[in-house]
Each structure stands twice: as C-alpha cells, then as structure tokens.
LOVEX-626254 format. One record per residue: residue number from 1; residue in one letter; z, x, y of N, C-alpha, C, O, CB in turn. Coordinates in steps of 0.001 Angstrom, whole numbers. Glycine has a CB too. Layout:
<nodes>
+-----+---------+---------+---------+---------+---------+---------+---------+---------+---------+---------+---------+---------+---------+---------+---------+---------+
! num ! residuo !      nw !      nu !      nv !     caw !     cau !     cav !      cw !      cu !      cv !      ow !      ou !      ov !     cbw !     cbu !     cbv !
+-----+---------+---------+---------+---------+---------+---------+---------+---------+---------+---------+---------+---------+---------+---------+---------+---------+
! NUM !       A !       Z !       X !       Y !       Z !       X !       Y !       Z !       X !       Y !       Z !       X !       Y !       Z !       X !       Y !
...
+-----+---------+---------+---------+---------+---------+---------+---------+---------+---------+---------+---------+---------+---------+---------+---------+---------+
</nodes>
This chain:
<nodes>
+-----+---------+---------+---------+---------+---------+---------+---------+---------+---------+---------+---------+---------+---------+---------+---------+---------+
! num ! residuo !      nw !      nu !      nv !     caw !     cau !     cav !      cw !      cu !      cv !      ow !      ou !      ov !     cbw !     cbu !     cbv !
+-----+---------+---------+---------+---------+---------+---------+---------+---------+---------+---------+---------+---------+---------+---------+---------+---------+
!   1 !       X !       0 !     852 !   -1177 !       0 !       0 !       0 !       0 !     898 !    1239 !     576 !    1979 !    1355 !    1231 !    -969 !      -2 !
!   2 !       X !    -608 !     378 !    1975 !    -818 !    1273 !    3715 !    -924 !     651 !    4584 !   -1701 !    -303 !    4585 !   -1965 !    2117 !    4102 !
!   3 !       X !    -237 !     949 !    5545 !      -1 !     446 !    6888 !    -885 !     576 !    7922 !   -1128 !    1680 !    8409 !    1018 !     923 !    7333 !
!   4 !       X !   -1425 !    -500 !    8332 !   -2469 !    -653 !    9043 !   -2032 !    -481 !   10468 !   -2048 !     579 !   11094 !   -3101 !   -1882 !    8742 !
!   5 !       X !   -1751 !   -1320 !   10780 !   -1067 !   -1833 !   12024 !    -160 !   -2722 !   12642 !     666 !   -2869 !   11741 !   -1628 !   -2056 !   12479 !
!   6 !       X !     253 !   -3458 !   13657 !    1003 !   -4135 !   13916 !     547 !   -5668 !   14745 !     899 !   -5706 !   15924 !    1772 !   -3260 !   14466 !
!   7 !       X !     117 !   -6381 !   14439 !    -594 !   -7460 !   14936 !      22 !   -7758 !   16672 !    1072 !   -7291 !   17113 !    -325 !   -8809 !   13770 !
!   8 !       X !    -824 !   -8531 !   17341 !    -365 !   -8992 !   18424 !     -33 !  -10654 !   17669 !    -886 !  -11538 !   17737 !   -1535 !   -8766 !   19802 !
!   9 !       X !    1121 !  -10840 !   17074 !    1335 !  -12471 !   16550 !    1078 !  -13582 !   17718 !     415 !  -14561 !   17373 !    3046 !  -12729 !   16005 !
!  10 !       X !    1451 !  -13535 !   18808 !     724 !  -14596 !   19624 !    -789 !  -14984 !   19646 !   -1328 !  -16091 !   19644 !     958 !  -14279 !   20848 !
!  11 !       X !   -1268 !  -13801 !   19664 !   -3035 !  -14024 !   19069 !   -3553 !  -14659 !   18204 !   -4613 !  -15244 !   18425 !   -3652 !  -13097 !   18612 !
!  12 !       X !   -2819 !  -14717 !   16760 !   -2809 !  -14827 !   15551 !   -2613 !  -16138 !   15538 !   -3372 !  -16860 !   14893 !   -1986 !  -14044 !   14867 !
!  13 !       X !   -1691 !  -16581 !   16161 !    -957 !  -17973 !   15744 !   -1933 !  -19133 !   16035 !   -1508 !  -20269 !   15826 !     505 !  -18249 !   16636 !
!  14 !       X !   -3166 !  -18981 !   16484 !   -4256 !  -19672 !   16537 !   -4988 !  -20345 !   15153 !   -5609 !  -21389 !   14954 !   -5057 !  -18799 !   17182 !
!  15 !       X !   -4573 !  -19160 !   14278 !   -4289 !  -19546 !   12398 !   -3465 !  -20093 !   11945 !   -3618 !  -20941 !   11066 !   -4076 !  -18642 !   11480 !
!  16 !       X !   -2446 !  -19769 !   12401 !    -849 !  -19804 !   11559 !      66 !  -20060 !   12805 !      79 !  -19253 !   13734 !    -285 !  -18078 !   10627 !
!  17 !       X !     730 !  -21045 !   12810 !    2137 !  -21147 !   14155 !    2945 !  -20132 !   13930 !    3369 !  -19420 !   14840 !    3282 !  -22572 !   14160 !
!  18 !       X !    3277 !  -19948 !   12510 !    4908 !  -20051 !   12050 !    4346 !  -18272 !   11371 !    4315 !  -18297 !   10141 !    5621 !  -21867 !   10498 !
!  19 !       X !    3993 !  -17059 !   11889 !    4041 !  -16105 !   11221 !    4995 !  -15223 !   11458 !    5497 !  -14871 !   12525 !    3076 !  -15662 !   11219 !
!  20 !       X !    5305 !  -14735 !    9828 !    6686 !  -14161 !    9457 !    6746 !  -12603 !   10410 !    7648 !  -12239 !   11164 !    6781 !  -13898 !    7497 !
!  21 !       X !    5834 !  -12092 !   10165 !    5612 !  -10689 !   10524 !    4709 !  -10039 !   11327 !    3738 !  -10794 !   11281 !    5453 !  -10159 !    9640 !
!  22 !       X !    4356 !   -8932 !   12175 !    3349 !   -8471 !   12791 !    2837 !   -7440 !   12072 !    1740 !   -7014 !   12432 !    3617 !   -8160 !   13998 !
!  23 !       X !    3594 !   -6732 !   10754 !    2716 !   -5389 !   10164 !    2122 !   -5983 !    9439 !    2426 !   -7119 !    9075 !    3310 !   -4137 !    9453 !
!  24 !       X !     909 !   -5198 !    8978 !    -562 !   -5951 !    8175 !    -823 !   -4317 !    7282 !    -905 !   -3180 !    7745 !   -2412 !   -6620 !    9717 !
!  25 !       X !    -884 !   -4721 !    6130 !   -1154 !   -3546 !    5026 !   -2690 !   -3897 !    4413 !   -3414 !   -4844 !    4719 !     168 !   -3580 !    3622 !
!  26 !       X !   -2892 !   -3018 !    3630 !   -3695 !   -2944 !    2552 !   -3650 !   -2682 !    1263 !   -3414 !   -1475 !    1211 !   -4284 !   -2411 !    2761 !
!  27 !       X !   -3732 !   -3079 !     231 !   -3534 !   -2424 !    -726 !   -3991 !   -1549 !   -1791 !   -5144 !   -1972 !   -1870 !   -3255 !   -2903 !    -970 !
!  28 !       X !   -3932 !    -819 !   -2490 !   -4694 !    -183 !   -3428 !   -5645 !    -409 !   -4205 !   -6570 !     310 !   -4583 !   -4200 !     126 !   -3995 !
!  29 !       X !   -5184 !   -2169 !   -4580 !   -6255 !   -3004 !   -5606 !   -7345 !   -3347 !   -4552 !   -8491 !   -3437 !   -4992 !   -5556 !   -4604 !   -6442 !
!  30 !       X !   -7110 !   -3591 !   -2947 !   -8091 !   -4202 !   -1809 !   -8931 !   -3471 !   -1803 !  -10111 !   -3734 !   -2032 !   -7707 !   -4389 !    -449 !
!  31 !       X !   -8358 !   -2176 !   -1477 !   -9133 !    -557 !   -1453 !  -10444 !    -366 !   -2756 !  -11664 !    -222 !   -2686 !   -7633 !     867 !   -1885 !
!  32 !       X !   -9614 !    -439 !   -3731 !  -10939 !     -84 !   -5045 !  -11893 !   -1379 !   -5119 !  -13028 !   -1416 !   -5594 !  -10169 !     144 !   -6949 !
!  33 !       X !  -11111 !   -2510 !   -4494 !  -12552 !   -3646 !   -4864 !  -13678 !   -3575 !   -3311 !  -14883 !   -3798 !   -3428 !  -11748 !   -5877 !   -5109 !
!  34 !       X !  -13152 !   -3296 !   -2183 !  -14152 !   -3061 !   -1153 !  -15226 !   -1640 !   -1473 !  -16316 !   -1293 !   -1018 !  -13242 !   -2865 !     286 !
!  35 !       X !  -14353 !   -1112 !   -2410 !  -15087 !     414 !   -2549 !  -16062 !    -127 !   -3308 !  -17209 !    -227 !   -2872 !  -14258 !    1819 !   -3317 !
!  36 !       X !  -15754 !    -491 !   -4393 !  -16671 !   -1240 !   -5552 !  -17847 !   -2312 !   -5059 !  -19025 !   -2155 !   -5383 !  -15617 !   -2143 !   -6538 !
!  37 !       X !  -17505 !   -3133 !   -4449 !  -18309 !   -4308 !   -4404 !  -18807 !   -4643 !   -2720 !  -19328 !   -5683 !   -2315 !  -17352 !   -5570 !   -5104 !
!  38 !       X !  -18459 !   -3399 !   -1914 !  -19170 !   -3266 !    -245 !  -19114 !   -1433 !    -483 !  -18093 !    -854 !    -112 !  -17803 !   -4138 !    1596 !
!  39 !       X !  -20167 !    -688 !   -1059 !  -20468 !     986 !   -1134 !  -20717 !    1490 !      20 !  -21412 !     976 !     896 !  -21652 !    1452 !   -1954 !
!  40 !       X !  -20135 !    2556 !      61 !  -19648 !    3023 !    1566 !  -19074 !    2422 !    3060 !  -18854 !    3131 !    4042 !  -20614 !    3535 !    1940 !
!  41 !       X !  -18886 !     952 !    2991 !  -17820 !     554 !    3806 !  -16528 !    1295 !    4114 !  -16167 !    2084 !    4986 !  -17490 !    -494 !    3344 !
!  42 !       X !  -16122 !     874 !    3330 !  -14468 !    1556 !    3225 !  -14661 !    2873 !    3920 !  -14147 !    3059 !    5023 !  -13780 !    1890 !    1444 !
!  43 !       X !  -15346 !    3750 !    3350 !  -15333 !    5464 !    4101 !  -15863 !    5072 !    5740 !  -15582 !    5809 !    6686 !  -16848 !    6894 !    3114 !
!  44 !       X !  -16555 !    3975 !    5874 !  -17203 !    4634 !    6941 !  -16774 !    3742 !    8288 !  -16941 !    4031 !    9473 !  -18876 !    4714 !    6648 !
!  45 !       X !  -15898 !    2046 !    7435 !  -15638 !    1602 !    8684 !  -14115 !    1279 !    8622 !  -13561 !     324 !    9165 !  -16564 !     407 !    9083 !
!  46 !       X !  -13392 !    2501 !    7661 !  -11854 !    2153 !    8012 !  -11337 !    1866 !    8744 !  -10720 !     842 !    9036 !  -11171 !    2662 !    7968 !
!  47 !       X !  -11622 !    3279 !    9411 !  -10974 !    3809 !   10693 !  -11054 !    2724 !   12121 !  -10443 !    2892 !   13177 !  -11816 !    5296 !   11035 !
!  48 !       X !  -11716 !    1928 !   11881 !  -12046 !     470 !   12946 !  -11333 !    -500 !   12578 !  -11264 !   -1418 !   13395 !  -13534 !    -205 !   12958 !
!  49 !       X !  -10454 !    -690 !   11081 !   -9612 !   -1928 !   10974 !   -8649 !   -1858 !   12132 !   -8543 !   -3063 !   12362 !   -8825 !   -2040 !    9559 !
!  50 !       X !   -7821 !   -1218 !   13078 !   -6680 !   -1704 !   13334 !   -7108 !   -2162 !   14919 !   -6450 !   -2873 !   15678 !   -5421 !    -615 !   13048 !
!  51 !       X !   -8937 !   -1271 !   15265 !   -9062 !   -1816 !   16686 !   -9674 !   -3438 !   16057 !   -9214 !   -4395 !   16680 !  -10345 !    -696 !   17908 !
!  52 !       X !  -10375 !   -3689 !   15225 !  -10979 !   -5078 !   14959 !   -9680 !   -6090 !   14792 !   -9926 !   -7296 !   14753 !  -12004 !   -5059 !   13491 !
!  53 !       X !   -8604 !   -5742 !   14712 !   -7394 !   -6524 !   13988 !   -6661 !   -6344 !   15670 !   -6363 !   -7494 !   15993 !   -6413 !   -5570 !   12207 !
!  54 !       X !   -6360 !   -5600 !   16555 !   -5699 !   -6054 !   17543 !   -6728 !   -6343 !   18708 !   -6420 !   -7138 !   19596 !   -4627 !   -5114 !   17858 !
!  55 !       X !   -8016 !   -5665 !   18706 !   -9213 !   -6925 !   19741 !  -10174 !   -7059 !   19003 !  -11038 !   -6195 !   18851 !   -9995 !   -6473 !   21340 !
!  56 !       X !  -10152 !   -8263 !   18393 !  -11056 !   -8891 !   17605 !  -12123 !   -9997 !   18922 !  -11784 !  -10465 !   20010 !  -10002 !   -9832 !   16253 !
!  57 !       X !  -13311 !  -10061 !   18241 !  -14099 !  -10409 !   19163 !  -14292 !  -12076 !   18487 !  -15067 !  -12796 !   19116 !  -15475 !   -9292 !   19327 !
!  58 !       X !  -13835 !  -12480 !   17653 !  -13912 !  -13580 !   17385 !  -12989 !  -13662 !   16061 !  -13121 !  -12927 !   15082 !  -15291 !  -13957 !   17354 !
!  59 !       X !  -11857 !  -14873 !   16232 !  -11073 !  -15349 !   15196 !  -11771 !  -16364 !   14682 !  -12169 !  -17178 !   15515 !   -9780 !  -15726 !   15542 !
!  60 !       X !  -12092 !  -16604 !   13361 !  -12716 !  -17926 !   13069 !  -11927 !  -18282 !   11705 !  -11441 !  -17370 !   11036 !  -14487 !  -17855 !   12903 !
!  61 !       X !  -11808 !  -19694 !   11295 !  -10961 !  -20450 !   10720 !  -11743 !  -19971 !    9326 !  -12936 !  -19691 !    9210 !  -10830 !  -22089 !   11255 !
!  62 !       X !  -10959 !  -19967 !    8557 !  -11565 !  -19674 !    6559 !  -10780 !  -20945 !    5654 !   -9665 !  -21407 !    5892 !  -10699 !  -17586 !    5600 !
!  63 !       X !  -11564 !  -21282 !    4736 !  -11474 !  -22339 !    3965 !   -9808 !  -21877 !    3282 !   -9103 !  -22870 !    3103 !  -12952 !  -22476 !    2847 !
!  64 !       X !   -9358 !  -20962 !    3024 !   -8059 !  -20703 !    2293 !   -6643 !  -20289 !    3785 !   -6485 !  -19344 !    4557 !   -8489 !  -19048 !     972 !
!  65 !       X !   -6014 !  -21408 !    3569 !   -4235 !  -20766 !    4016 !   -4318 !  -20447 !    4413 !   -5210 !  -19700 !    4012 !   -3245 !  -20140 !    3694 !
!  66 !       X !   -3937 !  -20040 !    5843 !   -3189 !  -19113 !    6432 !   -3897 !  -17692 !    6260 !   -3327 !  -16640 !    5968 !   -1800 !  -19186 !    5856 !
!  67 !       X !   -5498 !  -17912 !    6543 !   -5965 !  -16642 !    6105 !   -7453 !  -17312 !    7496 !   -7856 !  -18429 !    7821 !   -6285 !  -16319 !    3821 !
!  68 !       X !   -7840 !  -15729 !    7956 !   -8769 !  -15422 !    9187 !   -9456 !  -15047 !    8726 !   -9323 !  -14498 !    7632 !   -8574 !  -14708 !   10215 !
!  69 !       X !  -10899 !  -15210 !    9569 !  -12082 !  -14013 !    9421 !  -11824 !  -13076 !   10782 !  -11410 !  -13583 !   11824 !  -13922 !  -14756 !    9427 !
!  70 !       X !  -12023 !  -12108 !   10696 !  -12226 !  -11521 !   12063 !  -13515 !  -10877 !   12047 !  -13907 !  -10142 !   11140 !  -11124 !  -10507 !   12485 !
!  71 !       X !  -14404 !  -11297 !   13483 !  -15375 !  -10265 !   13295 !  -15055 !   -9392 !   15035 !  -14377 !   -9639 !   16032 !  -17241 !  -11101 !   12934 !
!  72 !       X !  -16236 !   -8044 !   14476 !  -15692 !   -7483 !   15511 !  -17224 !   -6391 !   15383 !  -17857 !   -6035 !   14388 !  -13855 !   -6872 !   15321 !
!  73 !       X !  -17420 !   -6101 !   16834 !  -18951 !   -5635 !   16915 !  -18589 !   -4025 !   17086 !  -18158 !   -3505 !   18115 !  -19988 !   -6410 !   18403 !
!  74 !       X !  -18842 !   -3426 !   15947 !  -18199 !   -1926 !   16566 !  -19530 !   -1004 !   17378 !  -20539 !    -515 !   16870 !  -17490 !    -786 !   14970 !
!  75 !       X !  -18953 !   -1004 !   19177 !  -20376 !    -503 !   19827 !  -21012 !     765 !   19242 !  -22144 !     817 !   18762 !  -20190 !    -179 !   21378 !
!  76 !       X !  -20034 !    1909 !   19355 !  -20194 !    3111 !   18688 !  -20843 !    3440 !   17149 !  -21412 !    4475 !   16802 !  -18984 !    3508 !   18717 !
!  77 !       X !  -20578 !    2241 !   16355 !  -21811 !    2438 !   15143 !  -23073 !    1259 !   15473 !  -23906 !    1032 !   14595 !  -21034 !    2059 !   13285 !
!  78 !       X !  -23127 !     599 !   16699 !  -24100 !    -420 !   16678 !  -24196 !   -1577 !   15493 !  -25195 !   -2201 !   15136 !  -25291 !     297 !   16709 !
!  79 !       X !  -22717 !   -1670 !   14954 !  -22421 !   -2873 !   13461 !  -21825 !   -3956 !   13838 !  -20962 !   -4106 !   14703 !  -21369 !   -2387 !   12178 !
!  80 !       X !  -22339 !   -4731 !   13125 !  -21185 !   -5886 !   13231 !  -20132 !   -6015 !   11759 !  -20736 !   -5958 !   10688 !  -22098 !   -7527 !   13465 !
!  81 !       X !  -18989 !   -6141 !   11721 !  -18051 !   -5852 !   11191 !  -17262 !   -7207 !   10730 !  -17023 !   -7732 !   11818 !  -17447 !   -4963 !   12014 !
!  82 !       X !  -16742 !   -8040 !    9754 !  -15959 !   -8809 !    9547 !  -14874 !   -8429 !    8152 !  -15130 !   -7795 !    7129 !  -16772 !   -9957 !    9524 !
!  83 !       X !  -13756 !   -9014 !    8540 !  -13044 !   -8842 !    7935 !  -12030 !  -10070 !    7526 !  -11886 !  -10899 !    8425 !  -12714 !   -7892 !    8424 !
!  84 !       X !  -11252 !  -10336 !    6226 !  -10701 !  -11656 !    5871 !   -8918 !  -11268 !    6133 !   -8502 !  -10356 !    5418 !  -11230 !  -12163 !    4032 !
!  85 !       X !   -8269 !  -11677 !    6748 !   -6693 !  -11281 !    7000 !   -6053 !  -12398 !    6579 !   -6173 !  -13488 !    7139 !   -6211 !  -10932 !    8545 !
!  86 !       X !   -5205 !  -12142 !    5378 !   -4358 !  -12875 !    5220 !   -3109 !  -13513 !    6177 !   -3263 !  -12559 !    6939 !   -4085 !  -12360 !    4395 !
!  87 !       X !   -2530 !  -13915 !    6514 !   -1312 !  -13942 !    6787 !     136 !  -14608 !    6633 !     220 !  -15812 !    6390 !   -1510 !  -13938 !    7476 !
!  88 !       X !    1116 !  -13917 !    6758 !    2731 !  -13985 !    5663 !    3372 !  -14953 !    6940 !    3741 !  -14638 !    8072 !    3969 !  -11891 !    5235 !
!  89 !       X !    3322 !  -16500 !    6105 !    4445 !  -17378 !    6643 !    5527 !  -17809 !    5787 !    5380 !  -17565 !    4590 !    3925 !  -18542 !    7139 !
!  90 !       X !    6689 !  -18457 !    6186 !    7627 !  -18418 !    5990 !    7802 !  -19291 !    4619 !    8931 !  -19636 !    4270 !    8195 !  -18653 !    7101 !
!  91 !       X !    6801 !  -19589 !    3957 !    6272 !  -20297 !    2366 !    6198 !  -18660 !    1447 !    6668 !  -18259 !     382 !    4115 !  -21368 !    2495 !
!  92 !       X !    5468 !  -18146 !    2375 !    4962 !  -16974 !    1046 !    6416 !  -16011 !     902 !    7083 !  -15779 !    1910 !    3241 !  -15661 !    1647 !
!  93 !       X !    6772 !  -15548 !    -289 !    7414 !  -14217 !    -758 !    8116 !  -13580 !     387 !    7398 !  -12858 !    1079 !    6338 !  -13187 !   -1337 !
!  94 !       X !    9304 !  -13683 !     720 !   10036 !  -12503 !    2016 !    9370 !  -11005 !    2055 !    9137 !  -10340 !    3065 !   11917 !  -12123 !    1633 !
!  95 !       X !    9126 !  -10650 !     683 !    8411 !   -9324 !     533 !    6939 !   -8976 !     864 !    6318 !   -7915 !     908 !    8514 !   -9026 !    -723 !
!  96 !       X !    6583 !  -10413 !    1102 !    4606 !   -9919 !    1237 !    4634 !   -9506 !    2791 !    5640 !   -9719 !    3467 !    3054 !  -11653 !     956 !
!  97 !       X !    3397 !   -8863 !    3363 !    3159 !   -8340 !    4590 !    1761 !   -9121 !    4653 !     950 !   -9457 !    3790 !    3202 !   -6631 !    4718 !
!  98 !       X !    1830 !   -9268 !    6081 !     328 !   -9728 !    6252 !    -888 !   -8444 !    5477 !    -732 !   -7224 !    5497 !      53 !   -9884 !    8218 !
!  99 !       X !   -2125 !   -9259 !    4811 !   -2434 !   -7912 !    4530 !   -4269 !   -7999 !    4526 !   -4850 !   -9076 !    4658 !   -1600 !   -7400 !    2918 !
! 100 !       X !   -5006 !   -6658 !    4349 !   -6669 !   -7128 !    4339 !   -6993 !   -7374 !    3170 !   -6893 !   -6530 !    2280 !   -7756 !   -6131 !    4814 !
! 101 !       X !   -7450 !   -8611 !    2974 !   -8280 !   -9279 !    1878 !   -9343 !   -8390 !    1459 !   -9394 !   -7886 !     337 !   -8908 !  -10614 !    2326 !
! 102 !       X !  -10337 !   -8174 !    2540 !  -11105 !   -7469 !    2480 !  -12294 !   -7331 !    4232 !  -12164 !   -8070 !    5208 !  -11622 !   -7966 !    1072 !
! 103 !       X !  -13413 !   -6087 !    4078 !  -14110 !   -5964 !    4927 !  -14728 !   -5340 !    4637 !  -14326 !   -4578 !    3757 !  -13843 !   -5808 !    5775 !
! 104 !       X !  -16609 !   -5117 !    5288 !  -17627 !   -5098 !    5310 !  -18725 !   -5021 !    6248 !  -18686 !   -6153 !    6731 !  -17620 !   -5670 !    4849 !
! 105 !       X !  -19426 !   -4580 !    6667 !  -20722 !   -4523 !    7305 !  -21296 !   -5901 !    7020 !  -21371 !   -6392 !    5893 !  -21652 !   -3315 !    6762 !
! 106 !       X !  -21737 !   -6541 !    8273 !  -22638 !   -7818 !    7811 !  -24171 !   -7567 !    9108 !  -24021 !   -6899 !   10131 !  -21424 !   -9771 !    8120 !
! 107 !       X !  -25292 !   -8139 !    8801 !  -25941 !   -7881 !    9894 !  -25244 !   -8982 !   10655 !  -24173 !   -9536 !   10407 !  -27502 !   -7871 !    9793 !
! 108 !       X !  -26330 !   -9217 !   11902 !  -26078 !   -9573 !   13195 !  -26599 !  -10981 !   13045 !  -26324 !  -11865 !   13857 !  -26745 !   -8645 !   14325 !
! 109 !       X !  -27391 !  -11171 !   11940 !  -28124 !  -12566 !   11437 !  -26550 !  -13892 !   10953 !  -26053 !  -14882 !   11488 !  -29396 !  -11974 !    9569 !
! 110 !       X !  -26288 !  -13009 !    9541 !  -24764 !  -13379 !    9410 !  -23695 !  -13621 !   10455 !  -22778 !  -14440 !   10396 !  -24232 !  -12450 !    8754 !
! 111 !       X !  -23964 !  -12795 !   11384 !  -22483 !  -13114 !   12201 !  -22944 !  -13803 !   13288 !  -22020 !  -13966 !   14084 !  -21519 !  -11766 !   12758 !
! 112 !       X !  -23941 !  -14264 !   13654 !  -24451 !  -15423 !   14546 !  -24084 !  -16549 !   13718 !  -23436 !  -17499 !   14158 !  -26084 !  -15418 !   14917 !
! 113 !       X !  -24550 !  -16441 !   12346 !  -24320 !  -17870 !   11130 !  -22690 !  -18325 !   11314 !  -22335 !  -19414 !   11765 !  -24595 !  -17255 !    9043 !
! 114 !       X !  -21914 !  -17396 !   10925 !  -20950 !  -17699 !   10598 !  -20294 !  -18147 !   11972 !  -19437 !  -18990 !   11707 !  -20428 !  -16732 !    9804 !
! 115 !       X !  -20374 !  -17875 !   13545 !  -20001 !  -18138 !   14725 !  -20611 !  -19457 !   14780 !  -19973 !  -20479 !   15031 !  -20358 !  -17143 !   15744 !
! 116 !       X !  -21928 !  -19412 !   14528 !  -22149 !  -21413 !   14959 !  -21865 !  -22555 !   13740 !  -21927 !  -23778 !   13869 !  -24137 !  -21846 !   15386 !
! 117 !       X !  -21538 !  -21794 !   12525 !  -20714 !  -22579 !   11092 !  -19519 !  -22928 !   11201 !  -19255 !  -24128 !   11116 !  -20551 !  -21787 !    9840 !
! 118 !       X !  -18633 !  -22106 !   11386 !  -17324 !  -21950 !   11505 !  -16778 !  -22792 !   12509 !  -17409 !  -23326 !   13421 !  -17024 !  -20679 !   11721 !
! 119 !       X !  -15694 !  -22865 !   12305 !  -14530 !  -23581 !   13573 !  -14174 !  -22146 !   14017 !  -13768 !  -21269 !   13255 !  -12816 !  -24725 !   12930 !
! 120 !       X !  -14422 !  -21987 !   15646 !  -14244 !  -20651 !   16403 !  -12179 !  -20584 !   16534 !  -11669 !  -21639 !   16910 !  -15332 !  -20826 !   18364 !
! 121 !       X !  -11860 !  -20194 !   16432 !  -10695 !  -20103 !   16633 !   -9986 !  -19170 !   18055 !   -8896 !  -19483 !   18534 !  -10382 !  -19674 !   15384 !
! 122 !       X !  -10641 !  -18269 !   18465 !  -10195 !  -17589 !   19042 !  -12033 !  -16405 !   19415 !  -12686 !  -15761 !   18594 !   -8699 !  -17128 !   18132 !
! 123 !       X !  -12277 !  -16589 !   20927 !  -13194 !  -15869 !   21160 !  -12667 !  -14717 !   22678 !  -12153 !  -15224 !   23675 !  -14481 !  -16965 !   21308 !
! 124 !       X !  -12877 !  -13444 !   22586 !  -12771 !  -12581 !   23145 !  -13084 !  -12918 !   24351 !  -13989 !  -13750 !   24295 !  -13258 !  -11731 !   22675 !
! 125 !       X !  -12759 !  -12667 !   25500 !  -13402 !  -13344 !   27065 !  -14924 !  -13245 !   27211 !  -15476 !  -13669 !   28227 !  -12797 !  -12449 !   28512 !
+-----+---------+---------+---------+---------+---------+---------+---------+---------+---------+---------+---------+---------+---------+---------+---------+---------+
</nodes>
C-alpha cells in the first residue's frame, strides 16, 4: 500500500457528504492490474496521480458508491488522463483509506464522451 496524497475533502464531498478521511492510497493488487491491463501507464503517468486527485479538471459521478471518475488533462504530456477514486465513508471498514481503483490514458474522443454522458459533478473554473 502507498500513499498518495491527502485529498482536499470539501471538493470531494460533491460524491460523498459524509467522508471518513483525506489520505488516498494505492495498492499493490491496483498497481499489478493497471500494469497488466493499461501497459506503460503506471510508469509513465504516476507521478500525475496526486496533481489529478487535488486539481482535477472534472469530477464526474460513476455507477458504483461512493466512488469518482476524475479526469485531468496533463498539459506537459499533451494526455488526457482519468482515473476511478474510491472513497472511505463511515459504512466502509474504520481501516480502509480512500484509495485508486485504477488509471489510464484515454484519448480526447473518450473524455469529451464521458463529459457529455456523465452527470458532471464538479468542473474546474
């Protein structure tokens, strides 16, 4: 498990009212299945989870709980970026941490789709 970062929870609560915690992990099993099933993600757009997770350019609502998409346009690789964030309310386990489901490279086709599909939850100014 690894420590990502520390959420801004007022941001968040646009998902979730009632969230337990602001640290957000990853885990080992998250790690080998993004490695596995998105090849070369992980190496190349880690290092961007914790700016996509505290200025995310769009929160949008996901069919499961208490769980986000975030996408986030990283200028410096010219990508668009989404990612699925769970998050730990006061139902789930005292021990769970908010944590990444997972993330990926999507084109720019996808993340127009998913912005006029989705219920927007939260858009960047």
């Amino acid at each position: 498990m690894r420590k990502i970062c520390d959420l801004d929870m007022e941001l968040y609560r646009c998902v979730s009212p009632d969230i337990r915690t602001g640290e957000v992990i990853i885990t080992e099993e998250r790690i080998e299945h993004i490695v596995r099933h998105h090849p070369g993600d992980y190496e190349r757009f880690f290092a961007y989870i914790p700016e996509a997770l505290l200025r995310p350019d769009f929160i949008l609502e996901d069919t499961r709980p208490d769980t986000a998409i975030v996408l986030k346009r990283i200028k410096e690789e010219g990508e668009y970026f989404r990612l699925a964030l769970r998050l730990v309310t006061p139902t789930d386990n005292p021990a769970y941490k908010n944590s990444v489901i997972t993330f990926l490279k999507i084109r720019e086709k996808e993340w127009k789709r998913l912005v006029r599909n989705k219920t927007v939850l939260y858009k960047r100014g």
